[in-house]
C-alpha positions as CSV (number, residue, x, y, z in Angstrom):
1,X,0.0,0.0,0.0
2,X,1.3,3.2,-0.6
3,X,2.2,5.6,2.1
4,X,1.0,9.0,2.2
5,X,2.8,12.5,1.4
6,X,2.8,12.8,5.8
7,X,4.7,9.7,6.4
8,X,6.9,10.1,3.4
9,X,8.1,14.1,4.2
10,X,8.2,12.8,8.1
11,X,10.5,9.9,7.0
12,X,12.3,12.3,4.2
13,X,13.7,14.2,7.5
14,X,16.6,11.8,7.9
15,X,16.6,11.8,4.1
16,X,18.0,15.3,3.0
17,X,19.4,13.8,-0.2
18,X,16.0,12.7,-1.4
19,X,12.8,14.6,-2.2
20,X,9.2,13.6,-3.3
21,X,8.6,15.2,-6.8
22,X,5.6,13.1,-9.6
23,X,4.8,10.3,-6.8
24,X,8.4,9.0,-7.0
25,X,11.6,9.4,-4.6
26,X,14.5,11.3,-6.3
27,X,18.2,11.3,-5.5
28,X,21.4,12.3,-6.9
29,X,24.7,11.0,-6.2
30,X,27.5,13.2,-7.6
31,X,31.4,10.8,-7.4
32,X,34.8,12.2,-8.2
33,X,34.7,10.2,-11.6
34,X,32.9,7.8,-13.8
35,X,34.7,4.7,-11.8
36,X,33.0,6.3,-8.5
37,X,29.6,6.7,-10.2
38,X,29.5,3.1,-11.4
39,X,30.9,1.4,-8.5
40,X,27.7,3.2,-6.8
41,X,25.7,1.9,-9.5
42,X,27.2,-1.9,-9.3
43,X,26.5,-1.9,-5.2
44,X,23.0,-0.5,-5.1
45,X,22.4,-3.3,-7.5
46,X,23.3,-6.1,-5.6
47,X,20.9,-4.2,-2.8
48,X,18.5,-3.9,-5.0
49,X,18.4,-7.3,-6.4
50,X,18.6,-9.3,-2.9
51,X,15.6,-6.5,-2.1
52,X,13.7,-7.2,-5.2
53,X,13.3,-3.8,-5.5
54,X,15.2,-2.1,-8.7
55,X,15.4,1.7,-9.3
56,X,14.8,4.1,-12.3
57,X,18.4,5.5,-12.7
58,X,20.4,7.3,-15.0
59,X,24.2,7.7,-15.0
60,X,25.8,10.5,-16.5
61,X,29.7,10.5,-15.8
62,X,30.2,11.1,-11.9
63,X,26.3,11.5,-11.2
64,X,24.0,9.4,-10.5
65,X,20.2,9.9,-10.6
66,X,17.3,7.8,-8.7
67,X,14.0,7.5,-8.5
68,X,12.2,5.1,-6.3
69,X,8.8,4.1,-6.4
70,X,6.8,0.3,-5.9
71,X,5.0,0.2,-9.3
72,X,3.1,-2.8,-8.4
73,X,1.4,-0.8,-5.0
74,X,0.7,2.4,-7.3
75,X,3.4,4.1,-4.8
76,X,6.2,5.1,-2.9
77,X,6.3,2.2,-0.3
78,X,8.1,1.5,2.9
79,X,10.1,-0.9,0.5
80,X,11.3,2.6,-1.0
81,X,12.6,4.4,2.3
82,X,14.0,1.5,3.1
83,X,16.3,1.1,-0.2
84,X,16.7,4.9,-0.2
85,X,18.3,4.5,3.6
86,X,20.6,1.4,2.0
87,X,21.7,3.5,-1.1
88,X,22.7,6.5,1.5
89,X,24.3,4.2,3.4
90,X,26.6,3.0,0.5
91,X,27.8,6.5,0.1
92,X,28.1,7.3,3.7
């Protein structure tokens, strides 16, 4: 089930990276290089696929952009807080 604009700006808090914007999560990651950017890229995907969550994301040299949202629940979910917590936590 989807969670509600509320719970998702209250939960955003610890979040400042990410922002609600067309019922989706969005991120960016900026690295020193290319190599940083897809290194990102290569360990949010293991999260992503032991999670069976996957992203939208676009790479563009060092940045990286995200948006999270559970398609199937019509949504932003707890399953995308939670992944958007893991992929801060890879650059943390």
């Amino acid at each position: 089930m989807p969670l509600d604009a509320a719970t998702i700006d209250a939960a955003l808090q610890d979040r400042p990276r990410w922002s609600l914007a067309d019922g989706k999560l969005h991120a960016t990651f900026t690295f020193d290089d290319f190599v940083g950017a897809f290194g990102f890229m290569s360990r949010a995907a293991l999260l992503a696929e032991r999670a069976d969550h996957h992203p939208e994301w676009s790479n563009v040299y060092a940045k990286v952009e995200v948006a999270l949202v559970t398609h199937s629940a019509g949504g932003v979910t707890q399953k995308d807080l939670d992944l958007a917590a893991e992929l801060d936590a890879l650059v943390e």
